[in-house]
C-alpha positions in Angstrom: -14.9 -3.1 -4.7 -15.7 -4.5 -1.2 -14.0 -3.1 1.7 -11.7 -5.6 2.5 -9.9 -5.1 -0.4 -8.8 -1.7 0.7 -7.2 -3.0 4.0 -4.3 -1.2 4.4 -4.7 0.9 1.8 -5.4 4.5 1.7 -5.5 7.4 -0.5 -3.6 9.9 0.7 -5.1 12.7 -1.1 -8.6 11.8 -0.6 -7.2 12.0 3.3 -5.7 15.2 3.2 -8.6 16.3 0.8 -11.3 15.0 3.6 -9.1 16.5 7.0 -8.9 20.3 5.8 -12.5 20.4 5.1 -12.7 20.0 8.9 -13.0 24.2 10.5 -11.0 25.4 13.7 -14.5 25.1 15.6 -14.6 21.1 14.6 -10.9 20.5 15.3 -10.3 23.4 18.5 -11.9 20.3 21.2 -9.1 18.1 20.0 -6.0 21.2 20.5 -3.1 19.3 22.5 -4.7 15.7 21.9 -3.0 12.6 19.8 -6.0 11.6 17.1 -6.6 8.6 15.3 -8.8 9.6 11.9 -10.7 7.9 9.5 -9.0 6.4 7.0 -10.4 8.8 4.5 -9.9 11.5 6.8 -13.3 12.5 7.1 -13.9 12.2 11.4 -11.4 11.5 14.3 -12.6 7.8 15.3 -11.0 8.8 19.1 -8.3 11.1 20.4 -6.6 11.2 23.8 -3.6 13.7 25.4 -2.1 10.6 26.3 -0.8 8.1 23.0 -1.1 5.2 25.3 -4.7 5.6 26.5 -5.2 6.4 22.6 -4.1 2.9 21.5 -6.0 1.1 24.8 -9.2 3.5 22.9 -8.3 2.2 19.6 -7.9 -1.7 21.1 -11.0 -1.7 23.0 -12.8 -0.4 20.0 -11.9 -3.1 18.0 -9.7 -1.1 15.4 -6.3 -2.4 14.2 -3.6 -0.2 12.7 -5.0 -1.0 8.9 -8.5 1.1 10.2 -7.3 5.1 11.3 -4.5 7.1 10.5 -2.9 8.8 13.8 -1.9 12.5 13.9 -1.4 15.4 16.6 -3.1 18.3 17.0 -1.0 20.7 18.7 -2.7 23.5 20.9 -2.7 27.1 20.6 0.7 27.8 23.0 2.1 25.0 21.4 4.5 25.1 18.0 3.2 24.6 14.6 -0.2 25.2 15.8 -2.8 24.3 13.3 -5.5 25.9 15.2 
């Protein structure tokens, strides 16, 4: 299957799967930052503390919505820390 025909798509297990192989030492740079992932949740394609800088990021990257998956990783002092 080429890949444009998963545009828009994505498997949310694979996702979840693919983001908790990641350890606190891989994630603990991104405590307290909005992240946009991979679609299959394998790397953080760009991150930010600020959402809006994250989306100029994401623009001047050339990614659309259809191409990450965004999160938040809360920091240590923050609630529902996942660090």
């Amino acid at each position: 299957m080429a890949q444009t025909e998963n545009k828009g798509w994505i498997d949310g297990n694979l996702f979840i799967v693919n983001r908790n192989k990641l350890t606190y030492e891989q994630l603990a740079p991104y405590a307290g930052h909005h992240v946009a992932w991979s679609t299959d949740g394998t790397r953080i394609v760009a991150h930010h503390a600020d959402v809006a800088v994250l989306y100029r990021v994401l623009r001047e990257q050339g990614l659309s919505g259809e191409d990450y998956v965004l999160d938040f990783l809360p920091g240590a002092d923050e609630p529902d820390t996942i660090l």
